[in-house]
C-alpha positions as CSV (number, residue, x, y, z in Angstrom):
1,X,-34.6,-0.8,-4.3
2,X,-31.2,1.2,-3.0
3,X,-28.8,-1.3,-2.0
4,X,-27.9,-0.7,2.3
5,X,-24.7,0.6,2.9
6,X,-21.9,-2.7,3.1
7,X,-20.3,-1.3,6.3
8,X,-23.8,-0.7,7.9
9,X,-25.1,-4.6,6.5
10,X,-21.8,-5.8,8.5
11,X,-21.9,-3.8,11.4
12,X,-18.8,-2.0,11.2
13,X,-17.4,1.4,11.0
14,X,-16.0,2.4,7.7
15,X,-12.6,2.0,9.2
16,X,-12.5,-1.3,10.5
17,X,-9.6,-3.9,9.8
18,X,-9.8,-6.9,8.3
19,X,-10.3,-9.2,11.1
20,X,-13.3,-7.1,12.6
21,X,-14.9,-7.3,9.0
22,X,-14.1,-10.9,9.2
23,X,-15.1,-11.7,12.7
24,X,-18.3,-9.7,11.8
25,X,-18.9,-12.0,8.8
26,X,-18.8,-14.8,10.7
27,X,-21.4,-13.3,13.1
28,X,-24.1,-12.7,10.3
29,X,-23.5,-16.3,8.9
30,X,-23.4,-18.3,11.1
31,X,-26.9,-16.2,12.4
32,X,-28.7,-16.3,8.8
33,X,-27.3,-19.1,7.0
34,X,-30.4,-21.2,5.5
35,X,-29.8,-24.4,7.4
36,X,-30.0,-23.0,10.5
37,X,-33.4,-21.0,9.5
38,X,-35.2,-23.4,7.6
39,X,-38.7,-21.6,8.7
40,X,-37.4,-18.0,8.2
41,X,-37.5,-16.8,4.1
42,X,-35.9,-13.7,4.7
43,X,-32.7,-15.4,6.5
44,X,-31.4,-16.3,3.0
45,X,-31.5,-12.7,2.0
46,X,-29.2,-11.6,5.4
47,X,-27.3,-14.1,4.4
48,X,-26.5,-13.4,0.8
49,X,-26.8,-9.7,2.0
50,X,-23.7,-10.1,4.1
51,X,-21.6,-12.6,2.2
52,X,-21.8,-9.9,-0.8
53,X,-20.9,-7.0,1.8
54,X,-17.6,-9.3,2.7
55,X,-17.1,-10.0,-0.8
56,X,-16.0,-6.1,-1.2
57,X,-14.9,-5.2,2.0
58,X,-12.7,-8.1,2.5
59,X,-10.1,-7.1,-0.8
60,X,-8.3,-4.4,-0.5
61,X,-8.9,-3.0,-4.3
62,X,-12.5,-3.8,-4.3
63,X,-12.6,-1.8,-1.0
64,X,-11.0,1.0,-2.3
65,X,-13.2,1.3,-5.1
66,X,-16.4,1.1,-3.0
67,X,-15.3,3.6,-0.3
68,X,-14.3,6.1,-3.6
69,X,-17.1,5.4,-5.8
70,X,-19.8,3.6,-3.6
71,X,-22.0,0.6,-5.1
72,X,-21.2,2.2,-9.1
73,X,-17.5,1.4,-8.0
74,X,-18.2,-2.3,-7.5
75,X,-21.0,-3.2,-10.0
76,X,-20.0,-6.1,-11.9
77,X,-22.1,-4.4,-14.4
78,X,-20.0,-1.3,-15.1
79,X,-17.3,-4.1,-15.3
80,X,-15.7,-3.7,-11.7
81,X,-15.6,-7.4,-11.2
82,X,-14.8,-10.4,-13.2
83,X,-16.7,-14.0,-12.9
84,X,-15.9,-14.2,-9.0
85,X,-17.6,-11.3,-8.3
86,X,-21.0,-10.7,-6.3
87,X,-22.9,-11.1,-9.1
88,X,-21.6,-14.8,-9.3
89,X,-21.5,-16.0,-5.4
90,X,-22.4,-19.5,-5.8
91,X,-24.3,-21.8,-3.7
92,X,-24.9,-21.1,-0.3
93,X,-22.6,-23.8,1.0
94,X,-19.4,-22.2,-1.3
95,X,-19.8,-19.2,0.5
96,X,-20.5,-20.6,4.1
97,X,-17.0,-22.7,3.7
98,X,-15.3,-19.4,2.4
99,X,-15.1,-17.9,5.8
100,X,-16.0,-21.0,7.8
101,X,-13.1,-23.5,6.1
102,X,-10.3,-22.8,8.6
103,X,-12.9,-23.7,11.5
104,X,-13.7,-27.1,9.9
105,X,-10.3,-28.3,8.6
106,X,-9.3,-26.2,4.9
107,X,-11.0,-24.3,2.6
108,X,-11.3,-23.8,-1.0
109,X,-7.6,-22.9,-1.6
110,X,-7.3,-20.3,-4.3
111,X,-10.7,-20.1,-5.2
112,X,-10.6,-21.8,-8.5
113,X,-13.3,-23.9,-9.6
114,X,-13.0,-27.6,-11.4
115,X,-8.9,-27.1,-10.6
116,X,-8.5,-23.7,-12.2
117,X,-6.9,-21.2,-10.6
118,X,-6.2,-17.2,-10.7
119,X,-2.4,-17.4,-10.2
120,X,-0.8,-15.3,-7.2
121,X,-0.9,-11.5,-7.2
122,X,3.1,-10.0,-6.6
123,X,4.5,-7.5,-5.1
124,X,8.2,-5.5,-5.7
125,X,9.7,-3.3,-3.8
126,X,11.4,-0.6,-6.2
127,X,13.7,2.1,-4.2
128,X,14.3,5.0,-6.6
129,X,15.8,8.3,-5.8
130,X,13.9,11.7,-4.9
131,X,14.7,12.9,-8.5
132,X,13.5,10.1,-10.6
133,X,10.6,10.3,-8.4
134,X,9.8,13.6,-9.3
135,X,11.0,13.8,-13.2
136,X,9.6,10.5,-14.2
137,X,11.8,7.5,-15.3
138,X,11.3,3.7,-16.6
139,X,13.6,1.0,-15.1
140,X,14.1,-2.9,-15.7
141,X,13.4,-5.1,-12.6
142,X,13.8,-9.1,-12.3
143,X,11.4,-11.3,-10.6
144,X,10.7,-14.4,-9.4
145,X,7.6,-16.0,-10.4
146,X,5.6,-19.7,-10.6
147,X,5.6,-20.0,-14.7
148,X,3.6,-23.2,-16.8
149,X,6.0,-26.2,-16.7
150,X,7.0,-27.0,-20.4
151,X,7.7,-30.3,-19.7
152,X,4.2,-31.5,-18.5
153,X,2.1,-28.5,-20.6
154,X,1.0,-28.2,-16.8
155,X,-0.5,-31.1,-15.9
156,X,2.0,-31.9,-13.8
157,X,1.8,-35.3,-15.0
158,X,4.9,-37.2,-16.3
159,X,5.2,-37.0,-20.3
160,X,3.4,-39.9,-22.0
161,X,0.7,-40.0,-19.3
162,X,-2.3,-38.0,-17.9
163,X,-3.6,-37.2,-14.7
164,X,-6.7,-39.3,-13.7
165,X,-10.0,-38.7,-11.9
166,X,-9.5,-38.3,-8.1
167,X,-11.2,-41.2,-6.4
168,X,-12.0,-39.3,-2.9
169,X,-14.5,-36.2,-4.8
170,X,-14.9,-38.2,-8.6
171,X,-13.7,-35.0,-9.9
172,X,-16.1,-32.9,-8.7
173,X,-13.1,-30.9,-6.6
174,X,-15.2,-30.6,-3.6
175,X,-16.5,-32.9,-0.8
176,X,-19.2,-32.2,1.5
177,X,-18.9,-32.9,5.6
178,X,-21.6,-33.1,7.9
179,X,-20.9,-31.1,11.1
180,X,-23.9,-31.3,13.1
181,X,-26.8,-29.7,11.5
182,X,-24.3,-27.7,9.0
183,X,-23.9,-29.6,5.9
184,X,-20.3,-27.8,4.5
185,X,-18.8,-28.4,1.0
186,X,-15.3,-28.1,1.1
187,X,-11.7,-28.7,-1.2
188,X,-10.9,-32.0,-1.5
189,X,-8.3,-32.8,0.7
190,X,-6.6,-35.2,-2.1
191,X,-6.5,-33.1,-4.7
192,X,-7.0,-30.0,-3.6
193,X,-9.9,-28.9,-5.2
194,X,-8.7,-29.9,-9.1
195,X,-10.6,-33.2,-9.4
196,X,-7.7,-34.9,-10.8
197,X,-5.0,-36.8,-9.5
198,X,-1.4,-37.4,-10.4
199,X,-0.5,-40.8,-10.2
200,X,3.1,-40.6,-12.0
201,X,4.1,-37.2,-11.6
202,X,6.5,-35.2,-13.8
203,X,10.2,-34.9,-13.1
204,X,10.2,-31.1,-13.4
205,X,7.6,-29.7,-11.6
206,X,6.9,-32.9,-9.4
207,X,3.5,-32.8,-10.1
208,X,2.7,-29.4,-9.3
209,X,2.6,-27.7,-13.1
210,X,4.6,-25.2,-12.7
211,X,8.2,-24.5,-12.0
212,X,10.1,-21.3,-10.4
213,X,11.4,-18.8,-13.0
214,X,12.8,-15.3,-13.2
215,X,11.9,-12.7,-15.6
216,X,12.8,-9.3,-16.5
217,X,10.2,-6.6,-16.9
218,X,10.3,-2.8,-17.8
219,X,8.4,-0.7,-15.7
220,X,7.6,3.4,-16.3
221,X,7.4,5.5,-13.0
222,X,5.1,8.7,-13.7
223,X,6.6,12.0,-12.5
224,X,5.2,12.8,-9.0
225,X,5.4,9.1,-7.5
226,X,5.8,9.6,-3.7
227,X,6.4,6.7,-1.0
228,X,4.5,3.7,-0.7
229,X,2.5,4.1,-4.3
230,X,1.8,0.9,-6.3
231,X,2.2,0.7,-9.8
232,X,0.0,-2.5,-10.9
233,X,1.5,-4.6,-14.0
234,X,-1.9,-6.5,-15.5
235,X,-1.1,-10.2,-16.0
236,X,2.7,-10.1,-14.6
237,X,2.0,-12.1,-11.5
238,X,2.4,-15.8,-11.4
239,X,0.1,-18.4,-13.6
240,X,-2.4,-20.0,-12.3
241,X,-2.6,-23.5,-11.7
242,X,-4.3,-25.8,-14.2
243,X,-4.6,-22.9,-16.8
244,X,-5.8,-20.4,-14.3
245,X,-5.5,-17.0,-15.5
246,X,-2.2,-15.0,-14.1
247,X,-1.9,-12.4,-11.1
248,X,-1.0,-8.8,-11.2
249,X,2.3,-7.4,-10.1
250,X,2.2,-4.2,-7.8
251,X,5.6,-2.2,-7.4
252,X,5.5,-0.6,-4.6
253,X,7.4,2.5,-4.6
254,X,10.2,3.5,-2.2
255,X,12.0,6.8,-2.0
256,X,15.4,6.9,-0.9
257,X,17.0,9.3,1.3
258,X,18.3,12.7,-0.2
259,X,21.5,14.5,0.9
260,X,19.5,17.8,0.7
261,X,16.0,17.4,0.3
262,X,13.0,16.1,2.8
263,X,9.8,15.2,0.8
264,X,6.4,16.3,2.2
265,X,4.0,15.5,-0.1
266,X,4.7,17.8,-3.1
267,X,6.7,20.2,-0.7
268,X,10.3,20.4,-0.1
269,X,12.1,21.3,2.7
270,X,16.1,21.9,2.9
271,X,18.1,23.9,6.0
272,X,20.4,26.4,4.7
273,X,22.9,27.6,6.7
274,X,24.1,31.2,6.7
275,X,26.9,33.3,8.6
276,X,26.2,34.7,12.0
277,X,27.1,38.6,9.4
278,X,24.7,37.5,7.1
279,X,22.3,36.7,9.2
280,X,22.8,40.5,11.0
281,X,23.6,42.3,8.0
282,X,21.2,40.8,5.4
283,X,22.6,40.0,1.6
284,X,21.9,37.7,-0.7
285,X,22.5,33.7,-0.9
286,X,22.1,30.9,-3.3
287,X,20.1,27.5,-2.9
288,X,19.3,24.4,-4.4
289,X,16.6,23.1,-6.2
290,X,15.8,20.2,-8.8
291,X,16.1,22.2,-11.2
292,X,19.6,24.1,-10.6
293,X,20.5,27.2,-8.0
294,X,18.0,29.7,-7.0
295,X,18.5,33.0,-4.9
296,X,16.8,34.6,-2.2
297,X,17.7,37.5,-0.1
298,X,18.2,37.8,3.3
299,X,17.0,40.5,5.2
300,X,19.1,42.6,8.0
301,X,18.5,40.7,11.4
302,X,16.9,37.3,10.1
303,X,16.7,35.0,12.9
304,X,17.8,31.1,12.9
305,X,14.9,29.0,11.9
306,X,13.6,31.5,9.4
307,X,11.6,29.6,6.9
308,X,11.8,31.4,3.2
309,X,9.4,30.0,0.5
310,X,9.9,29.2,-3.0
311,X,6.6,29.0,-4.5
312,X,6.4,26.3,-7.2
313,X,9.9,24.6,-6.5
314,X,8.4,21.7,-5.1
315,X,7.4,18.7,-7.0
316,X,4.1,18.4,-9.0
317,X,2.3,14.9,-7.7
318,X,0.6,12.1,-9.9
319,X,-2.8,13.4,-8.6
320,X,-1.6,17.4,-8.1
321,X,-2.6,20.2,-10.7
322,X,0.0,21.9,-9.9
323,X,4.0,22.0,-8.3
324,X,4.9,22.4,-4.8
325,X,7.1,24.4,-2.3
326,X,10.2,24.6,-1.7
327,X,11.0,25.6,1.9
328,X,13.9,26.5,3.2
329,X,14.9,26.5,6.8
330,X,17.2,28.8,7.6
331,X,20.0,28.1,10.1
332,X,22.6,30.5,11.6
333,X,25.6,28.8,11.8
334,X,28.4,30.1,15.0
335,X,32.0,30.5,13.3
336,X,34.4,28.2,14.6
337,X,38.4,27.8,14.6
338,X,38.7,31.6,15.6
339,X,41.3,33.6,15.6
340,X,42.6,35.6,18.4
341,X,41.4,38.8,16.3
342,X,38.2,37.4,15.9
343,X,37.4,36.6,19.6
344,X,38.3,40.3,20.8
345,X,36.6,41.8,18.1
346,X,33.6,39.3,19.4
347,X,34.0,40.7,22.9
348,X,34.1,44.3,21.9
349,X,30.7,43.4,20.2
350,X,29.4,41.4,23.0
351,X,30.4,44.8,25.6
352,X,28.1,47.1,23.2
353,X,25.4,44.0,23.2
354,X,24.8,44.3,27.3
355,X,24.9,47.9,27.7
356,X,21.7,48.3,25.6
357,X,20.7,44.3,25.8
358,X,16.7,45.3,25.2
359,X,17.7,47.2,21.9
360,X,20.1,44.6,20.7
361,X,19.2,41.0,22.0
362,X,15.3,41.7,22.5
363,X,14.4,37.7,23.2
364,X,17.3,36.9,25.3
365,X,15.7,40.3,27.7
366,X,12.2,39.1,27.1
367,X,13.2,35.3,28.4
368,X,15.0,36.5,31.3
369,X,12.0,38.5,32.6
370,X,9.7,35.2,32.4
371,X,12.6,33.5,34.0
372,X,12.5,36.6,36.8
373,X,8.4,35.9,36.7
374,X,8.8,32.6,37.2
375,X,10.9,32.5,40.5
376,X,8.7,35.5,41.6
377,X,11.9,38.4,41.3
């Protein structure tokens, strides 16, 4: 049987932020969670029905993936999920204190199970410049990050002596609280869900098993990055905590201003200006691009504002088959500093310009008739 739509089991529209999916969530559960339904056999299926829908809608990659590639995208079949994916959701009381833990006083902290944790995704804000962005480059970047404490092995427990059996949970890692008719297992509030406790902790870490390092990583850009794309780094993030598997790093690309260029997309855009002769006259001028000086021609009258196109001047993006534009805005520029020559030879021409102003200044005529229209002349 098909599985129903994630965003349609939660009630949502496919655009909803994270609190609505949340605050939905809560909704469903708290309606079809077992304990409350003891006489209904189907309110175990809502329930495991929803708590899989926020499962995938409530990470941001796992979201992704479904709203690109549907159910295949997030079948931990096809490999889309590891061992705390849907397929493996645990008892209903895990999942009930999931969403419900804040309500009733913590939750299960990282997620880990028996004290292991994933460690920490990161994140790194690279700025580059527009052309490394759109040739392609590899830079070194240095990070802080949570590493294993040598001292301890990360145990956290002083050298020559081990961590013991919590006495609040017996090293289960979770206790279980009766809140009226709920019945919620929950971290345990004494050691935090790793069933152990350090009695003499270790001098470098102080107990925690890991200590706060920097390290140095190389990272390749592809050609075509644009702002606010995230180059993931497998494994990079911080350990995890009692031999947790690490996090992922995500640089997060930032482009920095250019002197010439505006980035849209895999378009450029660039003014040019031009002399008010050119501009009359017509000729020909020379403009940049990434890869050196072009030249376009200017026609006899051009206009300020003129937009001329340079097909394939652009930049070609990660996910484009092809390069870009290059457009470039034209804009008349009015001489300054002028000479007394300059002016009369400016007022001879604006003499001939208003004895035949429809022939020679079209728009400025065509304005001052709407004007005329407007005040009813």
């Amino acid at each position: 049987m098909a599985k129903k739509d994630y965003y349609e089991v939660l009630g949502v529209n496919r655009d909803a932020s994270e609190d609505e999916i949340k605050k939905a969530y809560r909704k469903l559960a708290m309606k079809h969670h077992p304990d409350r339904n003891p006489d209904n056999p189907k309110a175990e299926d809502h329930f495991k029905e929803a708590k899989e829908a926020y499962e995938i809608l409530s990470d941001a990659q796992k979201r992704a993936a479904y709203d690109q590639y549907g159910h295949a995208g997030v079948d931990p079949q096809a490999g889309g999920f590891g061992p705390g994916g849907p397929g493996n959701m645990g008892g209903f009381a895990d999942a009930f204190s999931d969403i419900f833990g804040d309500i009733f006083g913590g939750g299960r902290g990282g997620g880990g199970r028996g004290g292991v944790y994933r460690g920490a995704d990161l994140r790194y804000n690279l700025e580059i410049s527009l052309e490394d962005a759109a040739r392609g480059t590899e830079t070194r970047i240095r990070i802080p990050t949570m590493e294993q404490c040598e001292a301890c092995g990360g145990s956290g427990a002083k050298q020559g002596t081990e961590p013991k059996t919590c006495p609040t949970c017996h090293g289960h890692g979770q206790v279980r609280m009766q809140q009226g008719f709920f019945s919620i297992q929950q971290t345990c509030p004494k050691c935090h869900g790793s069933g152990r406790f350090v009695a003499d902790p270790c001098h470098g870490c102080h107990g925690s098993g890991r200590v706060k390092q920097h390290k140095t990583l190389s990272v390749k850009i592809p050609a075509g990055v644009d702002e606010g794309d995230r180059i993931r780094l497998s494994g990079e993030g911080e350990h995890g905590a009692g031999g947790g598997p690490p996090g992922d790093l995500y640089v997060q690309i930032h482009i920095k201003p250019h002197s010439v260029f505006q980035r849209d997309h895999d378009d450029l855009h660039c003014e040019m200006p031009i002399s008010f002769t050119t501009a009359a006259l017509g000729g020909e001028i020379e403009i940049p691009t990434l890869d050196g000086m072009a030249k376009i021609k200017i026609p006899a009258e051009t206009q300020s504002g003129k937009v001329f196109r340079l097909r394939g001047k652009g930049i070609k993006g990660v996910r484009s088959h092809g390069h870009g534009d290059l457009m470039c805005h034209v804009v008349v520029e009015t001489p300054v500093s002028l000479t007394e020559r300059q002016k009369e030879l400016l007022r001879e021409l604006e003499a001939i310009n208003v004895k035949d102003g429809s022939r020679h200044n079209p728009r400025a005529e065509s304005w001052m008739d709407k004007v005329k229209d407007f005040f009813g002349g």
